[in-house]
mmCIF file as gemmi writes it, N, C-alpha and C atoms, coordinates in Angstrom:
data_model
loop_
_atom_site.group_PDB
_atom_site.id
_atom_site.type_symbol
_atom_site.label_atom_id
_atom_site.label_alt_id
_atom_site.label_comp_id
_atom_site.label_asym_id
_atom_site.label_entity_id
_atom_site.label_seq_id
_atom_site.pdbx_PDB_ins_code
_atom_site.Cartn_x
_atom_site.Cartn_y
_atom_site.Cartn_z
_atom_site.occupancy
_atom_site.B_iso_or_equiv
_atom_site.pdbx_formal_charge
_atom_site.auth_seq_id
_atom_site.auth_asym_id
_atom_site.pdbx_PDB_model_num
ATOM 1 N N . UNK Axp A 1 ? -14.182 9.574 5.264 1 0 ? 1 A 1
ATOM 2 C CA . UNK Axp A 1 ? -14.272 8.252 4.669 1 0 ? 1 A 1
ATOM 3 C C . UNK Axp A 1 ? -15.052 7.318 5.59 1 0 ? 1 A 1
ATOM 4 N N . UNK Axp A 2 ? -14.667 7.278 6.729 1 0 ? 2 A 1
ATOM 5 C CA . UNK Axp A 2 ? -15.576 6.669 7.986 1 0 ? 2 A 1
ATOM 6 C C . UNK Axp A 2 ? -17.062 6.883 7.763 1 0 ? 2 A 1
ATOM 7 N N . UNK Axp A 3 ? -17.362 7.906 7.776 1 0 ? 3 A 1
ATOM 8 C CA . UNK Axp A 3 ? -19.082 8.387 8.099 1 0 ? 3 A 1
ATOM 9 C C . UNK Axp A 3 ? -19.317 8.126 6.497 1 0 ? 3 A 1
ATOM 10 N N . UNK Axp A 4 ? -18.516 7.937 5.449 1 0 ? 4 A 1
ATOM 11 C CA . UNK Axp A 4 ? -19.684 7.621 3.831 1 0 ? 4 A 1
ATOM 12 C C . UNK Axp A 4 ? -19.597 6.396 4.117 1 0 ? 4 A 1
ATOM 13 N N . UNK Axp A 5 ? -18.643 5.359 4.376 1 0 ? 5 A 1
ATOM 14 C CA . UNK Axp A 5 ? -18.419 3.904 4.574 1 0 ? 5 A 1
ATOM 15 C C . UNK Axp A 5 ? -19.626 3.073 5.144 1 0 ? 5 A 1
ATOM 16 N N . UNK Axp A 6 ? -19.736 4.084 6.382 1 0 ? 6 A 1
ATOM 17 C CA . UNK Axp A 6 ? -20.225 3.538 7.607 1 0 ? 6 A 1
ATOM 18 C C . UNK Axp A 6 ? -22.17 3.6 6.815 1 0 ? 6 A 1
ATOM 19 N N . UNK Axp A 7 ? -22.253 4.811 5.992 1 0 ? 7 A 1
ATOM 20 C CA . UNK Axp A 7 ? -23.885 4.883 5.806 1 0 ? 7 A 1
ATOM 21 C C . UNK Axp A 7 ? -23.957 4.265 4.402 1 0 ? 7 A 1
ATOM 22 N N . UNK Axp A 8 ? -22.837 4.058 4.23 1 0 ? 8 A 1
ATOM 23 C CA . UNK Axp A 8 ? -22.958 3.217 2.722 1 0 ? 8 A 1
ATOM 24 C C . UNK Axp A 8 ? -22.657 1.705 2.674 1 0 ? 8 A 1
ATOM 25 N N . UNK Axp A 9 ? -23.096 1.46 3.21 1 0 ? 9 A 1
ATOM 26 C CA . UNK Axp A 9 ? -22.613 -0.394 3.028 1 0 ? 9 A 1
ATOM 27 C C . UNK Axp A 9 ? -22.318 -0.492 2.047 1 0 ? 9 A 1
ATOM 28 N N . UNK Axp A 10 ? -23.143 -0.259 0.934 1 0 ? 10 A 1
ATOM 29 C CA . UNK Axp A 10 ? -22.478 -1.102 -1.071 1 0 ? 10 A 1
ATOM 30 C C . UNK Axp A 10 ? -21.52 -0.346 -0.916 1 0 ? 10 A 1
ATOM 31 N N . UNK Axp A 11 ? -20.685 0.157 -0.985 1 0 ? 11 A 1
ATOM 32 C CA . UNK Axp A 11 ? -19.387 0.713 -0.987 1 0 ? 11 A 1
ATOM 33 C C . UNK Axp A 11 ? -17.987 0.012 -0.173 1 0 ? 11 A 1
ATOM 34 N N . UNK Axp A 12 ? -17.583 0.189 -0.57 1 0 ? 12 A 1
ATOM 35 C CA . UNK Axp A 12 ? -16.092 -0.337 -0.182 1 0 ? 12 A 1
ATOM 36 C C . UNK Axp A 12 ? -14.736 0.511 -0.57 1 0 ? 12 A 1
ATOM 37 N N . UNK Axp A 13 ? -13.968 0.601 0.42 1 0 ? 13 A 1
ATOM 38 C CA . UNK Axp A 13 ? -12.758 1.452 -0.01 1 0 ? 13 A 1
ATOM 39 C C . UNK Axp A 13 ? -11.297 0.253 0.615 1 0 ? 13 A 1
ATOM 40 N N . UNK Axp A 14 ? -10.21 0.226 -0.467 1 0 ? 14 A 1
ATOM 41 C CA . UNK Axp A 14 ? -9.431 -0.443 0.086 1 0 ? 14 A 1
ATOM 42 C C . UNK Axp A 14 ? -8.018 0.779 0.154 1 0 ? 14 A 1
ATOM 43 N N . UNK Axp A 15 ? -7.67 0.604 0.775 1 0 ? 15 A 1
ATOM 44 C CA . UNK Axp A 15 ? -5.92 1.758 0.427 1 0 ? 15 A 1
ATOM 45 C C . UNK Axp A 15 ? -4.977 0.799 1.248 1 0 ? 15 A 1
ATOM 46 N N . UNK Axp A 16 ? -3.934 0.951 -0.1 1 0 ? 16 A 1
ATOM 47 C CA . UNK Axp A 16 ? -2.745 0.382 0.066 1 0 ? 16 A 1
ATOM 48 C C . UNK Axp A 16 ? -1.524 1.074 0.393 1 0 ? 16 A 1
ATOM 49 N N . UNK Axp A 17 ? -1.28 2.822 -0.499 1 0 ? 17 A 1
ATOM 50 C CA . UNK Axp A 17 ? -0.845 3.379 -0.861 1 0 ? 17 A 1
ATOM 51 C C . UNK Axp A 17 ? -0.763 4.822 0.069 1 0 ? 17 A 1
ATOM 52 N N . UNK Axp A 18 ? -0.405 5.505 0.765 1 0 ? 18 A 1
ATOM 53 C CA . UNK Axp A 18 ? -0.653 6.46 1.531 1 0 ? 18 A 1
ATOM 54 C C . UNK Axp A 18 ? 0.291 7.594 1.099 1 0 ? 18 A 1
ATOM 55 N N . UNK Axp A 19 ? -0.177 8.877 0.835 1 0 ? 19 A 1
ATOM 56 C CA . UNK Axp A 19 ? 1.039 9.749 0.754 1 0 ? 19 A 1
ATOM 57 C C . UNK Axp A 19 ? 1.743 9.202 2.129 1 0 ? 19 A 1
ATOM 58 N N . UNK Axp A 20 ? 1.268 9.555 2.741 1 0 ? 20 A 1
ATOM 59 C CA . UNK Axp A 20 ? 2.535 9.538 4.131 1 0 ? 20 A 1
ATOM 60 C C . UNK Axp A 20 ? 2.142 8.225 4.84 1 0 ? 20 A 1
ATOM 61 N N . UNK Axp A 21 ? 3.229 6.779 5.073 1 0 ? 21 A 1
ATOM 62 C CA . UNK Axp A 21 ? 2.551 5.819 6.136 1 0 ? 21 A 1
ATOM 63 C C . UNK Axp A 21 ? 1.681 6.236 7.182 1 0 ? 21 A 1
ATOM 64 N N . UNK Axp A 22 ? 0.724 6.092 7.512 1 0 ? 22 A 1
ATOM 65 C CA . UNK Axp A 22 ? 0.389 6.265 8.886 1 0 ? 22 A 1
ATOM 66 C C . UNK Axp A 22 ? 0.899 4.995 10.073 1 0 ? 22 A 1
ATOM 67 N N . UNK Axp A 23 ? 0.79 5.98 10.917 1 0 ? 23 A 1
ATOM 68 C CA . UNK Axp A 23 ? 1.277 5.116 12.602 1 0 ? 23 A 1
ATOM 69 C C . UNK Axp A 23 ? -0.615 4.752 12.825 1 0 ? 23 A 1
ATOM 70 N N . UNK Axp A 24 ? -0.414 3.525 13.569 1 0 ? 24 A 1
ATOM 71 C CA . UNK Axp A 24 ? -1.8 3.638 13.769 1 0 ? 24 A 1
ATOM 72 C C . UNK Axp A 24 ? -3.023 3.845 14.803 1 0 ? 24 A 1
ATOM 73 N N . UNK Axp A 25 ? -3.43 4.995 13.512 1 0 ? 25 A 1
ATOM 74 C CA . UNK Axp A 25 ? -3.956 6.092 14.985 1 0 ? 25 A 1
ATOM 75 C C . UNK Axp A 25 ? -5.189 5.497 14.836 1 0 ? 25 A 1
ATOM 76 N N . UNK Axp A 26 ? -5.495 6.465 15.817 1 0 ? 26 A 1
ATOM 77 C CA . UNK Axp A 26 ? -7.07 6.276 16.212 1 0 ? 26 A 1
ATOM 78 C C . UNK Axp A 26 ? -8.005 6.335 15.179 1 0 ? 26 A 1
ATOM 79 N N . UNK Axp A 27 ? -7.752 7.285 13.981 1 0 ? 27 A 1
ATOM 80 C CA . UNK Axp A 27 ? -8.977 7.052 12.833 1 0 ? 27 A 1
ATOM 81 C C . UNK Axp A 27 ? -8.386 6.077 12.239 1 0 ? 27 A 1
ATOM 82 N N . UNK Axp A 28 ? -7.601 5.536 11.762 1 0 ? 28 A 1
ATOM 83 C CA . UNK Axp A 28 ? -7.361 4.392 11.077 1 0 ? 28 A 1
ATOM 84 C C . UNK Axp A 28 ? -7.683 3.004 12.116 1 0 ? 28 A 1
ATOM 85 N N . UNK Axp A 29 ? -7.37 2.88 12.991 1 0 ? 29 A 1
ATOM 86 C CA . UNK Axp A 29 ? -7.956 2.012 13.898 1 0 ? 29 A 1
ATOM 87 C C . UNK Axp A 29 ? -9.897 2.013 14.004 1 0 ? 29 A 1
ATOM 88 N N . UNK Axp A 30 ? -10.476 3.202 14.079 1 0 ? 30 A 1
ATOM 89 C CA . UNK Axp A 30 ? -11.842 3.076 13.837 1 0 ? 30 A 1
ATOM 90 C C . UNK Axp A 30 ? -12.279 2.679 12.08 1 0 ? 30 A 1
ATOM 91 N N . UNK Axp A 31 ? -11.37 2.918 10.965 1 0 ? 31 A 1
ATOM 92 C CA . UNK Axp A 31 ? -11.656 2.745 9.429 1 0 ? 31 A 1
ATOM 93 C C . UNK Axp A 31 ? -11.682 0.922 9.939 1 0 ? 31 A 1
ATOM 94 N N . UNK Axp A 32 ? -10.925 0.255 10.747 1 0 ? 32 A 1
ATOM 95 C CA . UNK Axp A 32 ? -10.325 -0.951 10.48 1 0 ? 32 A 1
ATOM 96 C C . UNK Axp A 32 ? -11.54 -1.493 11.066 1 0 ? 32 A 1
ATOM 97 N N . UNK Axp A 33 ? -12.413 -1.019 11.864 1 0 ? 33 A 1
ATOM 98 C CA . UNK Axp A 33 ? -13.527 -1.628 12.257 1 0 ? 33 A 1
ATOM 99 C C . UNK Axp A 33 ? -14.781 -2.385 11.477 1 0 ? 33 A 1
ATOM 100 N N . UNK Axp A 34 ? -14.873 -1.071 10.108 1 0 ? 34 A 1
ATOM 101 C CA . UNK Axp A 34 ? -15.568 -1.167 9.572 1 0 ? 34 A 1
ATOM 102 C C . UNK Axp A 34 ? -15.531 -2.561 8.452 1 0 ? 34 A 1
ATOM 103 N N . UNK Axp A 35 ? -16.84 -3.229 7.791 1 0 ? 35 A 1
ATOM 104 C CA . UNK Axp A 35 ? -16.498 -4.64 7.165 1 0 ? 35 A 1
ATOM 105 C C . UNK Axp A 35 ? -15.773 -4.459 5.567 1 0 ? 35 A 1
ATOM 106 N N . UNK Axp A 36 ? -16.108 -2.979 5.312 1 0 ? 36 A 1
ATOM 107 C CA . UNK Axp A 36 ? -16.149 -2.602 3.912 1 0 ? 36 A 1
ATOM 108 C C . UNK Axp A 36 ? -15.018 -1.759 3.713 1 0 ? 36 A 1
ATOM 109 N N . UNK Axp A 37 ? -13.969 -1.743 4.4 1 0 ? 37 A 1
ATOM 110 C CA . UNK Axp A 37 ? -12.769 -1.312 4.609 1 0 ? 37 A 1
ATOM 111 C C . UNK Axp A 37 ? -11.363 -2.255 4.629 1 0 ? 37 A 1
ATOM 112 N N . UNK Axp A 38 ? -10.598 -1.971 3.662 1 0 ? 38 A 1
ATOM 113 C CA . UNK Axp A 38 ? -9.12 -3.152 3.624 1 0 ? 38 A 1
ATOM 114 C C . UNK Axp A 38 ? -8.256 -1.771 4.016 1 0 ? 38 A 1
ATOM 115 N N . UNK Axp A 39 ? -7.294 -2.344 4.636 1 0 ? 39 A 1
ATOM 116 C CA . UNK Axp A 39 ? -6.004 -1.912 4.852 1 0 ? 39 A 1
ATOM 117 C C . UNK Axp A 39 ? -4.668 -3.041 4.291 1 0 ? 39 A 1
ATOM 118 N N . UNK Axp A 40 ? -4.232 -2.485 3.644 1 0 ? 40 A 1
ATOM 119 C CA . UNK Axp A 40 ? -3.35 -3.694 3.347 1 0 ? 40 A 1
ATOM 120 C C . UNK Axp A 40 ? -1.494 -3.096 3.725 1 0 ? 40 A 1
ATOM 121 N N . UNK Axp A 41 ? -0.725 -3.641 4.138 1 0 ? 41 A 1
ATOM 122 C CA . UNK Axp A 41 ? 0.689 -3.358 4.372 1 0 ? 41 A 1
ATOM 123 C C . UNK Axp A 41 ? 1.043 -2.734 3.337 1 0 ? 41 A 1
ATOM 124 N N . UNK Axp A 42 ? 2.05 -1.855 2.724 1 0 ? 42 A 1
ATOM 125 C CA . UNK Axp A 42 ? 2.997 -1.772 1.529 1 0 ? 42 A 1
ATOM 126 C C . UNK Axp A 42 ? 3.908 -2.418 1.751 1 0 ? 42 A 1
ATOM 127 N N . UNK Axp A 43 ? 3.749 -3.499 0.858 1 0 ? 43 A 1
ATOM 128 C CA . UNK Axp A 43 ? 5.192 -4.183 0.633 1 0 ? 43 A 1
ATOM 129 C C . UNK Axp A 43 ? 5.042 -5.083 -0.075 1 0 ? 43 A 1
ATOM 130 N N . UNK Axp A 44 ? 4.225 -4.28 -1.127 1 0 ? 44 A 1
ATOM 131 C CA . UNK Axp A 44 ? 4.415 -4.748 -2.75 1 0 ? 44 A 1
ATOM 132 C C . UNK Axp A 44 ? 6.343 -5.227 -3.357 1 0 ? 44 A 1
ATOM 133 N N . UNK Axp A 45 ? 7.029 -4.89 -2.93 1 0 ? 45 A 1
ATOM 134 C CA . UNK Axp A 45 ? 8.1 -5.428 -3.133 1 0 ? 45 A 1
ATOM 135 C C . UNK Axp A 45 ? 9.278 -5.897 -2.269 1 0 ? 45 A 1
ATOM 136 N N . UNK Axp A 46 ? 8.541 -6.493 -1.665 1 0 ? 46 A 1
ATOM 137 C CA . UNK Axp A 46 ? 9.226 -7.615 -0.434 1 0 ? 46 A 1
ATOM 138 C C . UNK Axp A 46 ? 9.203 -9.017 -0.923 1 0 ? 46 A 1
ATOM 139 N N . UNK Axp A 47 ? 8.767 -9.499 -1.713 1 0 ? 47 A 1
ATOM 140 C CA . UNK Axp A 47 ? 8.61 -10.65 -1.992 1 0 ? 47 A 1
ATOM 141 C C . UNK Axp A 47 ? 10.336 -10.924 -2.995 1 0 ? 47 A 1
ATOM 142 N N . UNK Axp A 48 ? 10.503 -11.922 -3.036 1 0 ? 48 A 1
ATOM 143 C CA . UNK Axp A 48 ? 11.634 -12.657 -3.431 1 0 ? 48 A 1
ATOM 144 C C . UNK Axp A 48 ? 11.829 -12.327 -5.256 1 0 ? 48 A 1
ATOM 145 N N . UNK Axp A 49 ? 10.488 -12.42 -5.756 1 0 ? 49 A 1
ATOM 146 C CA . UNK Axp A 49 ? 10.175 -12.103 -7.423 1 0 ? 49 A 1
ATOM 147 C C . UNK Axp A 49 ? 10.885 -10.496 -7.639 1 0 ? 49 A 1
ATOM 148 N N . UNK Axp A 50 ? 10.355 -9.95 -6.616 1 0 ? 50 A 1
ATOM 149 C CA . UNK Axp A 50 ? 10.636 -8.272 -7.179 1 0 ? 50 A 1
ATOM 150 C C . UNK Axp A 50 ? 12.227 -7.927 -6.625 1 0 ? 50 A 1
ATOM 151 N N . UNK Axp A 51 ? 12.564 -8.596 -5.208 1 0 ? 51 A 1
ATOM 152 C CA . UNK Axp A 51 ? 13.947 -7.641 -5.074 1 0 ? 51 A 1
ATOM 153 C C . UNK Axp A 51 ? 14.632 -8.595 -5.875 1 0 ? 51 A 1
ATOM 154 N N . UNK Axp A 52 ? 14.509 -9.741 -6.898 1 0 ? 52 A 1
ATOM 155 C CA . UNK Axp A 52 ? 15.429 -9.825 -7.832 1 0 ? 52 A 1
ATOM 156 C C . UNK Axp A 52 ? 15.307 -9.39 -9.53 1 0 ? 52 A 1
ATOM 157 N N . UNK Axp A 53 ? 13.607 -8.75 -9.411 1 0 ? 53 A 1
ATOM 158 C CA . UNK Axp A 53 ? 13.506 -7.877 -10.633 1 0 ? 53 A 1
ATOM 159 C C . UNK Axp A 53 ? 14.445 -6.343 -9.982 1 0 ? 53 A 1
ATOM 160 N N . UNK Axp A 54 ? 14.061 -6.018 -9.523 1 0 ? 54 A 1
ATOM 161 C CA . UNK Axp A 54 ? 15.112 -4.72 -8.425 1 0 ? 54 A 1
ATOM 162 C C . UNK Axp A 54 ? 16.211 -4.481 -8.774 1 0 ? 54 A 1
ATOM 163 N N . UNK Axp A 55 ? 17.249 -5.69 -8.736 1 0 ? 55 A 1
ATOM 164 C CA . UNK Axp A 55 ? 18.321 -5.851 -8.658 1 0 ? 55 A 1
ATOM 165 C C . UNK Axp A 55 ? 18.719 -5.55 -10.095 1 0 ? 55 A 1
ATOM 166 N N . UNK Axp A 56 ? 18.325 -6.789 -10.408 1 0 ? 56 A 1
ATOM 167 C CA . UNK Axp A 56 ? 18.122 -6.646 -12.017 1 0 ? 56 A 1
ATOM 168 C C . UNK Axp A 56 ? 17.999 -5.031 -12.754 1 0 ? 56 A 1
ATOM 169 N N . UNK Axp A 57 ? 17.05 -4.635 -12.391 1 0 ? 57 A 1
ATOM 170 C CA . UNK Axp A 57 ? 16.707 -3.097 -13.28 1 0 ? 57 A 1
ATOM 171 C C . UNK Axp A 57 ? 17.994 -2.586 -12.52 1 0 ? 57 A 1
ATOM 172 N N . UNK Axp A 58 ? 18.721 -2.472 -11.279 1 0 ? 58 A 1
ATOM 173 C CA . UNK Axp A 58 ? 19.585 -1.322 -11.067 1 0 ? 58 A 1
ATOM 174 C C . UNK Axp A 58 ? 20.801 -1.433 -11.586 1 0 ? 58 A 1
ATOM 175 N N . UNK Axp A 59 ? 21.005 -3.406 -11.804 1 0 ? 59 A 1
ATOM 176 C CA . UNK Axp A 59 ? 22.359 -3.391 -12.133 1 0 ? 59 A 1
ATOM 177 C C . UNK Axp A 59 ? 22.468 -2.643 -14.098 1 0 ? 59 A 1
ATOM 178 N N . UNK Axp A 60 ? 21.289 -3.352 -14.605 1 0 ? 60 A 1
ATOM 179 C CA . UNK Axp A 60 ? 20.982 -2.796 -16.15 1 0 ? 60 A 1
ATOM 180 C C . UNK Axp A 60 ? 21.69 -0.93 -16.406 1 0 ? 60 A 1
ATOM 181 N N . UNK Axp A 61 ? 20.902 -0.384 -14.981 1 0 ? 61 A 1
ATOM 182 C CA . UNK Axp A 61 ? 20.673 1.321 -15.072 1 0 ? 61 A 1
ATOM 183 C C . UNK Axp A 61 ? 22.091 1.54 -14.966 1 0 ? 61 A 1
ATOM 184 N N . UNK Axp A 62 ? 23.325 1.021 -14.044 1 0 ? 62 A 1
ATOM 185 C CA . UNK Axp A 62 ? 24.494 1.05 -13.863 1 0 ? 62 A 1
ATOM 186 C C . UNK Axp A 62 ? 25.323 1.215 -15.094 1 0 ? 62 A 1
ATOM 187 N N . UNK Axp A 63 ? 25.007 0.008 -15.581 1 0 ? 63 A 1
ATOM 188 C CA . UNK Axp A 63 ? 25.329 -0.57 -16.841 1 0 ? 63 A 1
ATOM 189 C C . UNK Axp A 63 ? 25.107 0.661 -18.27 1 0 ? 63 A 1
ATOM 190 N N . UNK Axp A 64 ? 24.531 1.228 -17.919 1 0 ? 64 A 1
ATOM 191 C CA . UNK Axp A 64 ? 23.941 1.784 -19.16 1 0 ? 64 A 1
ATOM 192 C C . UNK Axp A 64 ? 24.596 3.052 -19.282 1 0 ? 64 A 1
ATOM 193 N N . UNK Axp A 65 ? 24.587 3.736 -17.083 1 0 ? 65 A 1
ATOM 194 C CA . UNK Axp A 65 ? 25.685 4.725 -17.168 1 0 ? 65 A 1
ATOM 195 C C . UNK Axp A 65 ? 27.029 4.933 -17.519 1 0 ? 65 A 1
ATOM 196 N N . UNK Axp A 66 ? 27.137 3.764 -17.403 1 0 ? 66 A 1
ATOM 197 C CA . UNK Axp A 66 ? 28.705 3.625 -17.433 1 0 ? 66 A 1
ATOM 198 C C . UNK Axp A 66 ? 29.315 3.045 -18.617 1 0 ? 66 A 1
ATOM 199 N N . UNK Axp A 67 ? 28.307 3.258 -19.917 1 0 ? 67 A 1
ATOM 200 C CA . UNK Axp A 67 ? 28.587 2.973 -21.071 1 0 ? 67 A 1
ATOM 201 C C . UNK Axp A 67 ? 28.814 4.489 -21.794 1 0 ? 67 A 1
């Protein structure tokens, strides 16, 4: 991904999503160099909106078992 990035300027890659988190290594530390490269945190549901949609869907799923 580095070496197409790097000879491709019009291109851009963002990843949010990783099979496995990475720790941050050395190729992800050289991806982060690049201008046409995002890294973004996961924590699409950290925000206040979702752990009370969260809550919501588990208490529903509870609810539904136990009917």
């Amino acid at each position: 991904l580095y070496n197409f990035l790097q000879t491709h300027p019009e291109a851009a890659a963002m990843v949010d999503v990783w099979e496995w988190e990475p720790a941050m290594t050395d190729q992800v530390r050289l991806l982060q160099t690049l201008p046409n490269f995002v890294l973004t945190p996961h924590i699409g549901a950290s925000t206040a909106e979702a752990q009370n949609r969260i809550g919501i869907e588990l208490a529903e799923r509870i609810i539904d078992l136990c009917q």
